[in-house]
C-alpha positions as CSV (number, residue, x, y, z in Angstrom):
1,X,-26.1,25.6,24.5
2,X,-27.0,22.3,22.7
3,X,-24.5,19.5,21.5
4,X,-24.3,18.3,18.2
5,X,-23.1,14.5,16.8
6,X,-19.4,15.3,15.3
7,X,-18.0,12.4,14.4
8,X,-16.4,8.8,15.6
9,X,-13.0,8.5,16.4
10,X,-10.9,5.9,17.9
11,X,-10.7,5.0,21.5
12,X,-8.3,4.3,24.3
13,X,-8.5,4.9,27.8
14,X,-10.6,7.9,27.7
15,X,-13.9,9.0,29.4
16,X,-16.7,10.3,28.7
17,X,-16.7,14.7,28.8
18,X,-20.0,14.4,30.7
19,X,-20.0,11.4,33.6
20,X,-16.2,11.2,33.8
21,X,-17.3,7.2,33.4
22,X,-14.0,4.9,31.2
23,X,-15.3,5.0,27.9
24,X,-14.1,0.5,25.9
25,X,-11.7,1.1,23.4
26,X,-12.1,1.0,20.3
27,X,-14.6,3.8,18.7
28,X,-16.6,6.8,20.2
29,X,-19.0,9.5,19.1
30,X,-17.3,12.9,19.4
31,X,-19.8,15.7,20.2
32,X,-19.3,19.5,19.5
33,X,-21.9,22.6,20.1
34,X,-21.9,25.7,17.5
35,X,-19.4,28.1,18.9
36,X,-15.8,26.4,17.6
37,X,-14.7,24.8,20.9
38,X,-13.0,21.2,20.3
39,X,-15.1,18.3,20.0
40,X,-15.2,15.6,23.6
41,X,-15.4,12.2,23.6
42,X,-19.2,11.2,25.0
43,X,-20.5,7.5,26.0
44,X,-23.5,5.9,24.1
45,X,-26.0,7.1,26.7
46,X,-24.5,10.3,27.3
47,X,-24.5,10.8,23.3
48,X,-28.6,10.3,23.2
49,X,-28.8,12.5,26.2
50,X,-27.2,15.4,24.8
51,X,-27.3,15.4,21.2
52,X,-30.0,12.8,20.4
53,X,-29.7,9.4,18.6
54,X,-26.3,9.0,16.6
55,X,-27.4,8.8,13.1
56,X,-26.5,5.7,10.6
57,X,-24.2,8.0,8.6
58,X,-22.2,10.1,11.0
59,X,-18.2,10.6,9.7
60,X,-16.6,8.1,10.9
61,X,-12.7,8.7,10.4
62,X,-12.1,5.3,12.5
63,X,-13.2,3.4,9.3
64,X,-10.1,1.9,8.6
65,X,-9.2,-0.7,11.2
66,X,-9.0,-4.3,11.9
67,X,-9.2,-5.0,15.8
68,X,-10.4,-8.8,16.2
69,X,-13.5,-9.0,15.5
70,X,-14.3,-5.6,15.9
71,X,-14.8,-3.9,12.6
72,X,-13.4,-4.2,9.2
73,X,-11.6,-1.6,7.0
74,X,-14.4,-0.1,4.7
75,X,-12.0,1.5,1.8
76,X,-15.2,3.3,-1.0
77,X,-17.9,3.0,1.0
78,X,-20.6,3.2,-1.7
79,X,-23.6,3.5,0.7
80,X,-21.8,6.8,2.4
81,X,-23.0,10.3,0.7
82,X,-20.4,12.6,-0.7
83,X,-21.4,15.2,2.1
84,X,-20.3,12.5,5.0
85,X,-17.1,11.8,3.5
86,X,-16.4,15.1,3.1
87,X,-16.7,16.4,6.4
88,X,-14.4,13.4,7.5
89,X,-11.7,14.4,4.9
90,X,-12.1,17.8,6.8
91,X,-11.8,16.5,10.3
92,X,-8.5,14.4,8.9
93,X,-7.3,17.7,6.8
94,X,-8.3,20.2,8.7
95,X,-7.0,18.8,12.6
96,X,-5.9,14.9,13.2
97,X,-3.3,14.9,10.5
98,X,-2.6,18.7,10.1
99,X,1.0,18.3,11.3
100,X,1.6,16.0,8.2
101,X,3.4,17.4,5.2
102,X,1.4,19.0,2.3
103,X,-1.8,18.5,5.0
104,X,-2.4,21.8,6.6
105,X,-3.4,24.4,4.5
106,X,-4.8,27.6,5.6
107,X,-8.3,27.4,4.2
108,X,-8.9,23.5,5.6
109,X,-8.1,24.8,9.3
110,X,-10.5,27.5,8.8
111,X,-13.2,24.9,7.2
112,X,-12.5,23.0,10.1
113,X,-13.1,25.8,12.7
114,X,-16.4,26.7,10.5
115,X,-17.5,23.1,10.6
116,X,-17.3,23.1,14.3
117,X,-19.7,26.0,14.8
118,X,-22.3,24.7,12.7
119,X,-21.2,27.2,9.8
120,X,-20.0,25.0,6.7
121,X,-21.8,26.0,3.4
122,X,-22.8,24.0,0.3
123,X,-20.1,26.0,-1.6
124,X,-17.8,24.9,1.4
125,X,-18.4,20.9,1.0
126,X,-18.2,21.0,-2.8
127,X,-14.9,22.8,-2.2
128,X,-14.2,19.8,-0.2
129,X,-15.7,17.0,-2.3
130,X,-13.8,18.3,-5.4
131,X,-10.3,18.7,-3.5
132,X,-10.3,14.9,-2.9
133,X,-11.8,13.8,-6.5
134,X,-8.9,16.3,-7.9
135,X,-6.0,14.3,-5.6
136,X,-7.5,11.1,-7.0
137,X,-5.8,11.4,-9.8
138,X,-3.4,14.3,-8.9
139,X,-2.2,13.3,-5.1
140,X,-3.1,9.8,-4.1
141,X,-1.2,10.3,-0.8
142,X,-4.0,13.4,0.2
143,X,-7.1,11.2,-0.8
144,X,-9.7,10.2,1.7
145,X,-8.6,6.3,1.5
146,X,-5.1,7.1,2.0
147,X,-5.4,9.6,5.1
148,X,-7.7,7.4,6.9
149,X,-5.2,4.3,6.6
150,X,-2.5,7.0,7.8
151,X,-4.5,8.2,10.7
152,X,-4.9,4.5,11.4
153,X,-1.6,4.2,12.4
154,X,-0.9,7.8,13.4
155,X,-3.1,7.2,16.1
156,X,-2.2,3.8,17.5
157,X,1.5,4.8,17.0
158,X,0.6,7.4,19.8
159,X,-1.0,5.2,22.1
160,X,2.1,3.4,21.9
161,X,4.0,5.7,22.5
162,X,2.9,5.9,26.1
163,X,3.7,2.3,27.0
164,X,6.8,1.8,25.5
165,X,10.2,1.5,26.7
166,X,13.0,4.1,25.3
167,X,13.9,1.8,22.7
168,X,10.5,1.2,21.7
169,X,9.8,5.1,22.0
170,X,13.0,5.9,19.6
171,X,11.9,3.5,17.1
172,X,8.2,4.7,17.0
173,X,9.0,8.3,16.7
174,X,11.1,7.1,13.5
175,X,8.4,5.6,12.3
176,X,5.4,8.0,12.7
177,X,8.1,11.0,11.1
178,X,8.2,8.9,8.6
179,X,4.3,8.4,8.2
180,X,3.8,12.4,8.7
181,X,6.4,13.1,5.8
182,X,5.8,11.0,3.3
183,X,1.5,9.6,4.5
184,X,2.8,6.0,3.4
185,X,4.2,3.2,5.3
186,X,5.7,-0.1,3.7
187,X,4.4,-3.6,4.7
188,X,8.0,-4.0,6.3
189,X,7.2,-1.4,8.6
190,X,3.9,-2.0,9.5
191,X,4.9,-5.7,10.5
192,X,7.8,-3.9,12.4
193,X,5.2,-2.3,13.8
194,X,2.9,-5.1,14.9
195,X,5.5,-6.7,17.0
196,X,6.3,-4.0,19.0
197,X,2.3,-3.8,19.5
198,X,2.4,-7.4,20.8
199,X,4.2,-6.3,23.8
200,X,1.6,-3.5,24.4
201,X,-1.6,-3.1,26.2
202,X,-4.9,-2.7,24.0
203,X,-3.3,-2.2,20.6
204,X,-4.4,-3.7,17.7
205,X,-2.4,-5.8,14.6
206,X,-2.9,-3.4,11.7
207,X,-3.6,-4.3,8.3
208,X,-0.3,-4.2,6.1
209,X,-2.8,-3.9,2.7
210,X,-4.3,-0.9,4.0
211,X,-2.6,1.6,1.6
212,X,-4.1,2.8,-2.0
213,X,-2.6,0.2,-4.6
214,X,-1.5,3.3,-6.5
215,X,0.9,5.2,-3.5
216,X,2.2,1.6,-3.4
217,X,2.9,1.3,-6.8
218,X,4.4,4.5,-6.9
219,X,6.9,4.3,-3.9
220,X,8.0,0.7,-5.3
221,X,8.9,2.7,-8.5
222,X,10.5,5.2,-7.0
223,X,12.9,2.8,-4.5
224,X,13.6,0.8,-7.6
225,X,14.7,3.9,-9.9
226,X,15.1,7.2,-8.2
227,X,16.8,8.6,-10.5
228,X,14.7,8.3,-13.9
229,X,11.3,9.4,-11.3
230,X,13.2,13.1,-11.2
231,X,14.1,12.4,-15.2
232,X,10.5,12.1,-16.0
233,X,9.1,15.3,-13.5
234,X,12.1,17.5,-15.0
């Protein structure tokens, strides 16, 4: 059964599903065939071997990252079609952040599943395309920007999470609840957050100005006045 380029993803001590060879951290393609199995994590060469040449504009939901030198966050990408950024707002919906609050619904999990057996219809990525254009405006916290920051730190909270010490276990669990319930972290945290990194193996300093100016804006109004927020949605 042939493989099919899925999508990048981050990296960190993995290997590659087909030579069992350490794949560097930092990004890897993720390949998937057409009968709904979960994607696996394949090397450069292995990639060309069994699903051809990685094209220029493959989702990429590891966008959103500063790691020394290695890539930069690329927030509006205006060279990236609407189709690519939907299928990555799927991937993030539909299965890396579905255990987030307001993330999981019904009909993304099934997109999801029909995306990895080759099966998503034009009707299905307009569905998806208009869903993020509506939370533009609507639901800044469930936009394509904003999930991508959040799976930023979802993920590297998680590869923490095996290193640290019980203090530093407690404290990141606090924080990534925090992240799945409310898809926002404040620069207070995230520099919290960087420091217990510094103690760690492989993890990167994450950008604090990652966040959509507008979820920012929001939760500063909200700290400063909860009371006339509820006034106003009443």
């Amino acid at each position: 059964m042939p493989w099919f380029n899925g999508f990048i993803d981050f990296s960190h001590g993995q290997v590659c599903h087909f030579c069992s060879r350490p794949l560097p951290s930092g990004k890897v393609l993720f390949l998937h065939q057409d009968r709904g199995d979960p994607p696996v994590p394949a090397g450069p060469v292995c990639g060309i071997k069994h699903a051809g040449k990685k094209n220029s504009d493959t989702p990429d939901i590891a966008s959103q990252i500063i790691i020394d030198g290695f890539t930069q966050p690329t927030l509006n990408n205006p060279d990236k079609t609407t189709k690519i950024q939907a299928i990555e707002y799927l991937v993030l919906r539909g299965n890396r952040l579905a255990d987030a609050r307001g993330i999981g619904m019904p009909k993304l999990k099934l997109l999801y599943l029909k995306y990895l057996s080759n099966k998503l219809a034009d009707d299905d990525i307009r569905y998806l395309i208009n869903l993020n254009e509506h939370n533009k405006s609507k639901l800044p916290t469930l936009t394509l920007d904003n999930l991508k920051s959040c799976y930023v730190y979802h993920y590297w909270i998680g590869v923490a999470l095996k290193q640290a010490n019980d203090a530093g276990v407690s404290f990141l669990k606090d924080i990534d609840k925090y992240l799945l319930e409310n898809l926002f972290l404040s620069n207070g945290q995230i520099l919290s957050l960087n420091n217990w990194f510094g103690y760690l193996n492989g993890i990167p300093d994450l950008e604090p100005a990652m966040f959509v100016e507008q979820i920012k804006r929001s939760h500063a109004n909200r700290k400063k006045d909860t009371k006339s927020v509820y006034d106003k949605s009443c």
